[in-house]
Biotite code that builds the C-alpha atoms (Angstrom):
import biotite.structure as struc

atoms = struc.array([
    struc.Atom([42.164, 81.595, -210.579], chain_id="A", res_id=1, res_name="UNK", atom_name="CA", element="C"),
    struc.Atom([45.184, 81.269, -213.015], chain_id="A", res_id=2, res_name="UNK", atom_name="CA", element="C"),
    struc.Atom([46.187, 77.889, -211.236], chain_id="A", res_id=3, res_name="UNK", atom_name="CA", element="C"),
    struc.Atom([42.862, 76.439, -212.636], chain_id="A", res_id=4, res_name="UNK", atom_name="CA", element="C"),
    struc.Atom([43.793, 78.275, -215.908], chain_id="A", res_id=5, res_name="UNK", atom_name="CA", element="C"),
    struc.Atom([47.220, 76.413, -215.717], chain_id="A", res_id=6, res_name="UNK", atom_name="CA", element="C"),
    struc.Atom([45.839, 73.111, -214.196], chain_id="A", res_id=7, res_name="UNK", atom_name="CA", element="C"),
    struc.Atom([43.862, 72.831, -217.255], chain_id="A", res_id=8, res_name="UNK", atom_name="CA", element="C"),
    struc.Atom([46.635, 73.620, -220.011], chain_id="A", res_id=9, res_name="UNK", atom_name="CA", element="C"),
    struc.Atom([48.108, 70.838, -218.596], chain_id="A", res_id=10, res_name="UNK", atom_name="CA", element="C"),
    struc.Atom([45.282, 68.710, -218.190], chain_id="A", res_id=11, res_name="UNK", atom_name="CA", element="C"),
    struc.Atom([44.882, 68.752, -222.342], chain_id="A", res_id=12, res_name="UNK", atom_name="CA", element="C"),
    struc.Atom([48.138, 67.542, -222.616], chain_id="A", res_id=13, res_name="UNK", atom_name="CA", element="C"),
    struc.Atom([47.626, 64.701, -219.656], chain_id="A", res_id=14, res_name="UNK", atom_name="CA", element="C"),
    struc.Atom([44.313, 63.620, -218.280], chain_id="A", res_id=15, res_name="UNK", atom_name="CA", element="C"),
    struc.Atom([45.357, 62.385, -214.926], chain_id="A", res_id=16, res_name="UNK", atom_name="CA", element="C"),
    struc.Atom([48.466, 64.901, -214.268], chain_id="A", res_id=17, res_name="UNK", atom_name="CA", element="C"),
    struc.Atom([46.057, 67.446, -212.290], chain_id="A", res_id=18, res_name="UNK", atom_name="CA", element="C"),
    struc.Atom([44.769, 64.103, -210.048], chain_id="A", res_id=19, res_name="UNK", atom_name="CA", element="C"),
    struc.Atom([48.842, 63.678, -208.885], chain_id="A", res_id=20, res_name="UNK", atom_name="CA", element="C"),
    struc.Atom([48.986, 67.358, -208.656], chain_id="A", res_id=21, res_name="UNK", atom_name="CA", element="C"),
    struc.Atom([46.315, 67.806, -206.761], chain_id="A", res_id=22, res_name="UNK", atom_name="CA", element="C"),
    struc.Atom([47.219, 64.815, -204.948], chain_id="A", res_id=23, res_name="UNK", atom_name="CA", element="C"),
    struc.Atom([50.756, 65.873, -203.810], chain_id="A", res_id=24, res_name="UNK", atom_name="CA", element="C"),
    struc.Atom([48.993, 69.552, -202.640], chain_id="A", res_id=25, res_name="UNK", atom_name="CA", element="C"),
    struc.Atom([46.474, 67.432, -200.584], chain_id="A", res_id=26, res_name="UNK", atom_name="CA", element="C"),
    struc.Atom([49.416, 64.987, -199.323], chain_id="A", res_id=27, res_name="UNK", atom_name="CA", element="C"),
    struc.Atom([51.008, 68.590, -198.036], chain_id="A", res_id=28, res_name="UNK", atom_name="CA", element="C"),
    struc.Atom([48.005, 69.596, -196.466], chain_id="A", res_id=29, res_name="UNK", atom_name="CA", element="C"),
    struc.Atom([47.162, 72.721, -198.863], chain_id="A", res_id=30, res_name="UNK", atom_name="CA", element="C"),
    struc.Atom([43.727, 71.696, -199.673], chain_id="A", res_id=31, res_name="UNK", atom_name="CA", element="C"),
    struc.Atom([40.686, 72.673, -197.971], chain_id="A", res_id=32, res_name="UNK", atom_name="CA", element="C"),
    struc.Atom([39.678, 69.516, -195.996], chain_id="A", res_id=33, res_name="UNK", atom_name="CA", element="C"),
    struc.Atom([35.770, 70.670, -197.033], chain_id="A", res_id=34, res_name="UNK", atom_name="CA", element="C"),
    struc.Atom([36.919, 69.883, -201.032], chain_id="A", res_id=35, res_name="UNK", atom_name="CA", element="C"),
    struc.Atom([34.651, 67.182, -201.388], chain_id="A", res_id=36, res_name="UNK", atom_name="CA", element="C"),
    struc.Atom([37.379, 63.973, -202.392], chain_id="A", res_id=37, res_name="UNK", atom_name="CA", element="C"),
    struc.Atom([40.139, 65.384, -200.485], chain_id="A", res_id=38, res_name="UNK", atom_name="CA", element="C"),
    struc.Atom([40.470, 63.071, -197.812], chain_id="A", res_id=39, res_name="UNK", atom_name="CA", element="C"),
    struc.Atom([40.790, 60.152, -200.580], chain_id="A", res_id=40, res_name="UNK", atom_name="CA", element="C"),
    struc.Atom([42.963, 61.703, -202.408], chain_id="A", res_id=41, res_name="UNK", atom_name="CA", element="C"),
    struc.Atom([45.215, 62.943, -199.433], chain_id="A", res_id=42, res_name="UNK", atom_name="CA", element="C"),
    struc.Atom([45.211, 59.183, -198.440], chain_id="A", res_id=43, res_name="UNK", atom_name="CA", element="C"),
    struc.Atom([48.739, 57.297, -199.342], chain_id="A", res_id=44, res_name="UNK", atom_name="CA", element="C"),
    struc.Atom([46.218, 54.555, -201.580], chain_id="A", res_id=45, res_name="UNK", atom_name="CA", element="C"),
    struc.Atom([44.440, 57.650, -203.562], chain_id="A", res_id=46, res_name="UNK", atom_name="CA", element="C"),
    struc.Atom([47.879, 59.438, -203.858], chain_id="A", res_id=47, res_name="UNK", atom_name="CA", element="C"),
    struc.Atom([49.317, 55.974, -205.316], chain_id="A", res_id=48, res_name="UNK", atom_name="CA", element="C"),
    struc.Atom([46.690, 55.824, -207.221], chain_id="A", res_id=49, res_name="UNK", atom_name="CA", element="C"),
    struc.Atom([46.462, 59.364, -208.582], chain_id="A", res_id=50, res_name="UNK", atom_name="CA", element="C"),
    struc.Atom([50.301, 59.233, -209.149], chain_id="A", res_id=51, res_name="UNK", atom_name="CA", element="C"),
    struc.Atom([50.155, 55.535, -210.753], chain_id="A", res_id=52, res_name="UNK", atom_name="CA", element="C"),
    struc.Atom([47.303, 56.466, -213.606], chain_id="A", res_id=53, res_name="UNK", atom_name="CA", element="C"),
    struc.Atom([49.529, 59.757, -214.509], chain_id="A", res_id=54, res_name="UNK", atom_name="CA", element="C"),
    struc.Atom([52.815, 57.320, -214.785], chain_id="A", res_id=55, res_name="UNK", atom_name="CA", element="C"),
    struc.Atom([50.876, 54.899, -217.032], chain_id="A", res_id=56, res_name="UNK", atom_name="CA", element="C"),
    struc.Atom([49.453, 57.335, -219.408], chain_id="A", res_id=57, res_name="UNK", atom_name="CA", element="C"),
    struc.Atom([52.551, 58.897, -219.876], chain_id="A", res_id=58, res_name="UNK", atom_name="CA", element="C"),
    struc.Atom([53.791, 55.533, -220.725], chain_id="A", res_id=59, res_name="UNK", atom_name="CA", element="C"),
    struc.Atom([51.102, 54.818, -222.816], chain_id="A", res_id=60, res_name="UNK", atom_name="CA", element="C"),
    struc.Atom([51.238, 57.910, -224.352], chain_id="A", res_id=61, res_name="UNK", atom_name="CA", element="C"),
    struc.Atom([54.937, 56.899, -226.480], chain_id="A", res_id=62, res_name="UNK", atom_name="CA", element="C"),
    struc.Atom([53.265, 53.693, -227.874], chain_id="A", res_id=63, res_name="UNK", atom_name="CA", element="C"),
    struc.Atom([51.886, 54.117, -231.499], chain_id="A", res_id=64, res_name="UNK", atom_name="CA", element="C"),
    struc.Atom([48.519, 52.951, -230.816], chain_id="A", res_id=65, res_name="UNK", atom_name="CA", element="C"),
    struc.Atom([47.682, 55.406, -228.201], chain_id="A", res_id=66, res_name="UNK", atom_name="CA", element="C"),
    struc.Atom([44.670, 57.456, -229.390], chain_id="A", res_id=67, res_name="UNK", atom_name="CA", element="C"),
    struc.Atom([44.816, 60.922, -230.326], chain_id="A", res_id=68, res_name="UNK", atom_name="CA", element="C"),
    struc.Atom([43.547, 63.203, -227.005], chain_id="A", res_id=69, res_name="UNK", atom_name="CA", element="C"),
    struc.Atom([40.873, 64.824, -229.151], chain_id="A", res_id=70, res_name="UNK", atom_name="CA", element="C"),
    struc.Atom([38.696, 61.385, -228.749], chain_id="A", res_id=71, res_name="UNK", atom_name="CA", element="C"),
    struc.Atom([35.460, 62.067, -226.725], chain_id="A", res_id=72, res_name="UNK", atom_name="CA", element="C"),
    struc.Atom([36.623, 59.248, -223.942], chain_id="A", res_id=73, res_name="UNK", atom_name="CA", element="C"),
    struc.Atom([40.183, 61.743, -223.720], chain_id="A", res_id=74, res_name="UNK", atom_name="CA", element="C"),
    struc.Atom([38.311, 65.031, -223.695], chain_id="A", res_id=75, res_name="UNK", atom_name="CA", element="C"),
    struc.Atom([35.656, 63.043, -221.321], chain_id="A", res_id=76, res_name="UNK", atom_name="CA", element="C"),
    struc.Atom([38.389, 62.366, -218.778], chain_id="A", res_id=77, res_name="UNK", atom_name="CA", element="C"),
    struc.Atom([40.598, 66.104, -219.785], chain_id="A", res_id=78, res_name="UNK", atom_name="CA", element="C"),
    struc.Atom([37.376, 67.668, -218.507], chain_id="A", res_id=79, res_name="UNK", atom_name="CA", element="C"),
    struc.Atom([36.604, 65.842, -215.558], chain_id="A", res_id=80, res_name="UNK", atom_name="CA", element="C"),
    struc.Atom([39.891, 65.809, -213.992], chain_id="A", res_id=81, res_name="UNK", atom_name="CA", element="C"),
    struc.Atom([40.669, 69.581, -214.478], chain_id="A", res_id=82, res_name="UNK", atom_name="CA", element="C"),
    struc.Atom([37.106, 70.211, -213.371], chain_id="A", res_id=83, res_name="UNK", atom_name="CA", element="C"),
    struc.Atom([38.586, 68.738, -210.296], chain_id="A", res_id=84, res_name="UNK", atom_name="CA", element="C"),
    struc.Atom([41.786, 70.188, -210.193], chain_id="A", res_id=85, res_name="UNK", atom_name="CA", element="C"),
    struc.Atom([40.789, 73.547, -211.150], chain_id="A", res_id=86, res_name="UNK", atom_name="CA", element="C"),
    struc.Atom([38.203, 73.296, -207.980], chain_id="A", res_id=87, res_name="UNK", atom_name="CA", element="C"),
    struc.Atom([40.964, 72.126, -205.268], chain_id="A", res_id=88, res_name="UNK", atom_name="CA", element="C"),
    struc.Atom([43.408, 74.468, -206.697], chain_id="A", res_id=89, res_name="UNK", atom_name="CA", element="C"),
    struc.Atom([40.830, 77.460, -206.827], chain_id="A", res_id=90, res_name="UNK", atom_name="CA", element="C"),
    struc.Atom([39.407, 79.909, -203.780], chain_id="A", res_id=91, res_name="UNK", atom_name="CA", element="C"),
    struc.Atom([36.585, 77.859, -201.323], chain_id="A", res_id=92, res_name="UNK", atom_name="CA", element="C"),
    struc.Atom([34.107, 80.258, -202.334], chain_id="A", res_id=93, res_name="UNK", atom_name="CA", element="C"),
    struc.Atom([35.626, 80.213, -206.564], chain_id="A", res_id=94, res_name="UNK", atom_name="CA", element="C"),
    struc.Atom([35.389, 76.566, -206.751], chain_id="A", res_id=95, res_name="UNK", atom_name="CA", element="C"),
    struc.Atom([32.672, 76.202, -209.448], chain_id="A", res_id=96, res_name="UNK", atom_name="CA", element="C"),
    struc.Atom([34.310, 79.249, -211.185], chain_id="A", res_id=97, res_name="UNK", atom_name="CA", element="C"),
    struc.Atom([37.678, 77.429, -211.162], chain_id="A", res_id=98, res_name="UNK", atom_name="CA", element="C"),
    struc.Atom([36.386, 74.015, -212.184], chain_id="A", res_id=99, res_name="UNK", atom_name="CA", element="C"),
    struc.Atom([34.652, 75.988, -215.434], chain_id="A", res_id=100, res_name="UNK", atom_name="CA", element="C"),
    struc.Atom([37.881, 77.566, -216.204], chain_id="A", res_id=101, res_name="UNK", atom_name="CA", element="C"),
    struc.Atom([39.567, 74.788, -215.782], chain_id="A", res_id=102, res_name="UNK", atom_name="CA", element="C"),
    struc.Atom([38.073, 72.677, -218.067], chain_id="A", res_id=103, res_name="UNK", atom_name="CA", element="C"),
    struc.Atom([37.606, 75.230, -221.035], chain_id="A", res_id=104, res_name="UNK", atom_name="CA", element="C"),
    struc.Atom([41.448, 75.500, -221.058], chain_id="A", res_id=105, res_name="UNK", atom_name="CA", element="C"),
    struc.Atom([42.031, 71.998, -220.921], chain_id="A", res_id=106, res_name="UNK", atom_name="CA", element="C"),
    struc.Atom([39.657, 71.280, -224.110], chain_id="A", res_id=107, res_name="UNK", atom_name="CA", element="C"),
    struc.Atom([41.063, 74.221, -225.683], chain_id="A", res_id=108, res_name="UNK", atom_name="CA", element="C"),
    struc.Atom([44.457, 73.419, -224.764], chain_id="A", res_id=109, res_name="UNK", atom_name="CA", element="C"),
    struc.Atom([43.733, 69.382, -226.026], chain_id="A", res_id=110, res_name="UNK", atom_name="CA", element="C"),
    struc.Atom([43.522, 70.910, -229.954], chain_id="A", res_id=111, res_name="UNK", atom_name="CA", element="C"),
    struc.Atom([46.486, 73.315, -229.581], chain_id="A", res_id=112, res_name="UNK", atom_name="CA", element="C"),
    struc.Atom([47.981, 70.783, -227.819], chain_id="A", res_id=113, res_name="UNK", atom_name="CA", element="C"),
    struc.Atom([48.018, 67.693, -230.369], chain_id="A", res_id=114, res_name="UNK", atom_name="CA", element="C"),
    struc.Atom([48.643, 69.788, -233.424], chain_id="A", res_id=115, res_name="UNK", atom_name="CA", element="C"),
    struc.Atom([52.027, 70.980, -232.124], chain_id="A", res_id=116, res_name="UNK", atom_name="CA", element="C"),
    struc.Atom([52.972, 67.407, -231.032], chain_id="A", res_id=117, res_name="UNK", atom_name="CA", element="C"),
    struc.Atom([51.881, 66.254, -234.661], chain_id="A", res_id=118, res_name="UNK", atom_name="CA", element="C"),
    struc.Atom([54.008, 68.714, -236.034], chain_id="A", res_id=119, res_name="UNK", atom_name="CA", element="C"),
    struc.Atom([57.056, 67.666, -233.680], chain_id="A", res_id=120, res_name="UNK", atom_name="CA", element="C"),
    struc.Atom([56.900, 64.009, -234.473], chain_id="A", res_id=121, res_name="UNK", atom_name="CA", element="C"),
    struc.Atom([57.255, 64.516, -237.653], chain_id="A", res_id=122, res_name="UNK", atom_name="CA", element="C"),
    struc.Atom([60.598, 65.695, -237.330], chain_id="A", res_id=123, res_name="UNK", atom_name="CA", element="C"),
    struc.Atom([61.059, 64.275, -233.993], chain_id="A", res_id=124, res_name="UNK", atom_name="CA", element="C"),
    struc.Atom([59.032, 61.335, -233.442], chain_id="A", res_id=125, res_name="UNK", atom_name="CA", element="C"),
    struc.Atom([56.728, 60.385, -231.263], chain_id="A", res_id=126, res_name="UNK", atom_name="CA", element="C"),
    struc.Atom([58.978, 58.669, -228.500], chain_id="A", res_id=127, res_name="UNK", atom_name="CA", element="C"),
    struc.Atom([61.573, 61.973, -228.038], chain_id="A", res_id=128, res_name="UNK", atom_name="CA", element="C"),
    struc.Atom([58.283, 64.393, -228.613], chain_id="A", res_id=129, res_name="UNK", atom_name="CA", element="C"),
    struc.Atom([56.286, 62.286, -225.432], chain_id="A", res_id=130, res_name="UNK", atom_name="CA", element="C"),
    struc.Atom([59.146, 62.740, -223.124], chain_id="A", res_id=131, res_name="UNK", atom_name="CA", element="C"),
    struc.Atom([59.820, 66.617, -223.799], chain_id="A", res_id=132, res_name="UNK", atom_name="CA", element="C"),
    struc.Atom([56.202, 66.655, -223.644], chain_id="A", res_id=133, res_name="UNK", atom_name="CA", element="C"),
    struc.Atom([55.938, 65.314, -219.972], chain_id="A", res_id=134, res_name="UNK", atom_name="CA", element="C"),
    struc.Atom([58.964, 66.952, -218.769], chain_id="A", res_id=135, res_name="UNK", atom_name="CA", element="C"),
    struc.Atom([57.760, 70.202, -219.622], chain_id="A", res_id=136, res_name="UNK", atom_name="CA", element="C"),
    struc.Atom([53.941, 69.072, -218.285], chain_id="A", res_id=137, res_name="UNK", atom_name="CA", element="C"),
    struc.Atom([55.755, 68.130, -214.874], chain_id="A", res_id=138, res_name="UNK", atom_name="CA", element="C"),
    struc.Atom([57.987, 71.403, -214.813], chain_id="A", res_id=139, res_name="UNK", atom_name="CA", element="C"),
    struc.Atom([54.475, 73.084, -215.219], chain_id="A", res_id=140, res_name="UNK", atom_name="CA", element="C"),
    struc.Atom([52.507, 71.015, -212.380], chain_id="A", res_id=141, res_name="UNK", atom_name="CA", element="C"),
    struc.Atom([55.356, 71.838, -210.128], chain_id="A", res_id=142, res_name="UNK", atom_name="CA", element="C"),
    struc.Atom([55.233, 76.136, -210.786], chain_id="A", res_id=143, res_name="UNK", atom_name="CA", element="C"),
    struc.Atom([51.429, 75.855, -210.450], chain_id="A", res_id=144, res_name="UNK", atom_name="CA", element="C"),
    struc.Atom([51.771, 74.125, -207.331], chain_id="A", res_id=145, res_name="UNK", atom_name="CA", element="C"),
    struc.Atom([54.370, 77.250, -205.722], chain_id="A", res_id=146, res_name="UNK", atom_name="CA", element="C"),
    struc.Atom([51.853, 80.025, -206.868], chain_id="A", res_id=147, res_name="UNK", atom_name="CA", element="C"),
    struc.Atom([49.670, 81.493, -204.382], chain_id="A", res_id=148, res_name="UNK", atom_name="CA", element="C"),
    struc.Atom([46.476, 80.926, -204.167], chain_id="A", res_id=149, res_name="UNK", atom_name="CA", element="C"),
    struc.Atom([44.789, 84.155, -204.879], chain_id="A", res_id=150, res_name="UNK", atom_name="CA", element="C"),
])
């Protein structure tokens, strides 16, 4: 279960981060093929896809109009993509267990998460802030991806 813990952290940072995730464990064949979306996802076009929308909010995420993550359309789409994640990355028979989990840390982890990035860009800015931000939200996808699934 602490891969849907993790997959979560992240997704408050990142909406669609877990989808590429999930989408490069699914591309290796280390998702149950009974996940319901797995085959999609596991397809070149979903992984593309999956991988594309991550790219372009990290993009978007350095622009000065981009919205704070605490909006109800970011938590909206936090909580449904970790609910996913946190499912595929979770035990077959933990699933709904792992989706819950997942999704309280994101939300939680969507607060902690933008006050600390306020703070930085105030000494920082927002541009420098975005891509430590994403580096260390990549590092982290990566490590949750070589734990075990237990």
């Amino acid at each position: 279960m602490l891969r849907s813990i993790l997959i979560g952290l992240i997704a408050g940072q990142r909406a669609m981060t877990p989808l590429s995730i999930v989408a490069a464990e699914a591309a290796k064949g280390r998702l149950d093929a009974d996940l319901p979306g797995a085959a999609l996802i596991a397809h070149p076009l979903g992984r593309t896809g999956a991988v594309s929308l991550a790219a372009a909010e990290m993009a978007g995420d350095k622009m000065t109009t981009a919205p704070d993550r605490t909006v109800i359309a970011g938590l909206t789409a936090r909580a449904l993509t970790s609910a996913y994640a946190g499912a595929a990355l979770a035990p077959r028979d933990r699933r709904v267990a792992g989706a819950a989990l997942a999704m309280a840390a994101a939300i939680a982890s969507s607060y902690a998460g933008l006050a600390l990035r306020k703070r930085a860009m105030r000494r920082f800015g927002q541009t420098a802030t975005g891509f430590v931000e994403d580096a260390a939200l990549l590092a982290g996808g990566l490590a949750v991806t070589r734990l075990r699934r237990a």
